[in-house]
Every structure is written in structure tokens, then in C-alpha cells.
N, C-alpha and C positions, 0 to 999 in steps of 0.2 A: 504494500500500500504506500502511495507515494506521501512524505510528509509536507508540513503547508509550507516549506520552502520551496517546494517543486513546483507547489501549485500557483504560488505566485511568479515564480520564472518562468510557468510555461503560459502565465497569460500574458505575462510581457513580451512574451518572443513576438505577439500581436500588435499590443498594445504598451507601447510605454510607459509610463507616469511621465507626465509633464513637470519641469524642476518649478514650474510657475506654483503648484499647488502645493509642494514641500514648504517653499515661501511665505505661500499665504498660510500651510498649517502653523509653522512657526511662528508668525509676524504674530497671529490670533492667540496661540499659544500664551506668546508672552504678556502681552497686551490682558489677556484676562486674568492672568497671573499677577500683574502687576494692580488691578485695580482690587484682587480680593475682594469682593461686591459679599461674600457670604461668609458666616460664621464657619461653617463647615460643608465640606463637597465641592471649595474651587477646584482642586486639584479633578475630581471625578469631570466636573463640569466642561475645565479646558481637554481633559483627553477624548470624550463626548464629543466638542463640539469641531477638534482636530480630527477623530475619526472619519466625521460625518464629509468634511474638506476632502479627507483623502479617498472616499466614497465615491465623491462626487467625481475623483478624478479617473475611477477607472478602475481604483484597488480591487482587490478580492477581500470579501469582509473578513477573511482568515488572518488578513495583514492587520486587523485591527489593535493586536496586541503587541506590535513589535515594538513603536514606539513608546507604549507603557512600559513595558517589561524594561527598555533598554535604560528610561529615567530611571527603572527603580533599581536597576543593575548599575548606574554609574550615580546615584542620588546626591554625592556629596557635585560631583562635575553638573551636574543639573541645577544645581542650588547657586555655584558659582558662576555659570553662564545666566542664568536669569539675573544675578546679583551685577553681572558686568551692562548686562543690556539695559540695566536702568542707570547705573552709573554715568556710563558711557554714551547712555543713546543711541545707541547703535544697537539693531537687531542680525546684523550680518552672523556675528558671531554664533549665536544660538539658533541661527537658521542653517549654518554649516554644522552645527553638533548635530541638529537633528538629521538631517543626510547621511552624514557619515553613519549616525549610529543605525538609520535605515536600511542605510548600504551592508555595515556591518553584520548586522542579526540576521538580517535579509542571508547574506554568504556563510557564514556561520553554522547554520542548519537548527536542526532539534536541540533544544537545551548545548547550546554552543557547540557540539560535535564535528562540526566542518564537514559536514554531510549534507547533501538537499536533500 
């Protein structure tokens, strides 16, 4: 049985993800990140509403865990890239974490195995 790394490679062999909607998951990411609007559930909130971004772009809903997993797998580098984006003003940076670590998990395979 193939696992959901495969399945997301072999829809891409189709269909690419456009780097435009990495962008806009990021940009939103942070941006509601940053305004914390709720006592509790931003966190559930932005990866919801990032999901839906990368839905819309084409994903397979099986990709929907890769960019939680890989926040909660690098959490303290999560914490510092959000912390730079506000400093800084600049969101570049935390829109290249999230790529990479898509690219990453994405090649990676099943619980990091480096298997598709």
C-alpha cells in the first residue's frame, strides 16, 4: 500500500502546487499568529485556515498534516521564525521555513524514514 508521501508525489507529477499559495499559507499563517484574536485554539485556527489555502491549491487532503507535524517537530524554530517576522517585518523568512519544511517531510517519507 502506497504511503501518503507517494500519494502526494504522484499527484504532483500532474499537478504542481503553485509556490504562490505556500506564500499566501505563510503570509496568513503569520499574520493570525500574530494578532492572537483568541484565548485559546489560534494555533488550531491558523493551521485550519493554512490547510484550507493549500486545498484550495490543488493539495491532497492527506498533505494536510505535514505542515503541523513539521511546526510541532521543529516548535522551538517555529517560535523563532514567527518571533523574527514580527521583529523584522518581514515575512520572507517564515514563508521559506514553511517550504523547506514542506519540501522536507514531503521527501522524508512515513515518520521521517526517507521512504515514499
Amino acid at each position: 500500500m502506497p504511503g501518503p508521501t507517494s500519494a502526494i508525489k504522484s499527484h504532483w507529477i500532474f499537478k504542481p502546487p503553485d509556490f504562490w499559495y505556500f506564500h499566501t499559507a505563510g503570509n496568513t499563517h503569520v499574520y493570525i499568529a500574530m494578532i492572537h484574536s483568541f484565548g485559546d485554539g489560534n494555533g488550531r485556527t491558523v493551521r485550519l485556515i493554512e490547510f484550507y489555502i493549500l486545498l484550495r491549491a490543488g493539495l491532497p487532503d492527506i498533505a494536510s498534516h505535514i505542515l503541523s507535524n513539521h511546526y510541532n517537530d521543529t516548535r522551538q524554530e517555529y517560535y523563532r521564525q514567527i518571533d523574527l517576522c514580527i521583529r523584522e517585518r518581514d515575512l520572507s523568512g517564515f514563508v521559506r521555513y514553511v517550504v523547506q519544511g514542506f519540501r522536507d517531510d514531503t521527501h522524508a517519507g512515513p515518520c521521517g524514514t526517507g521512504k515514499a
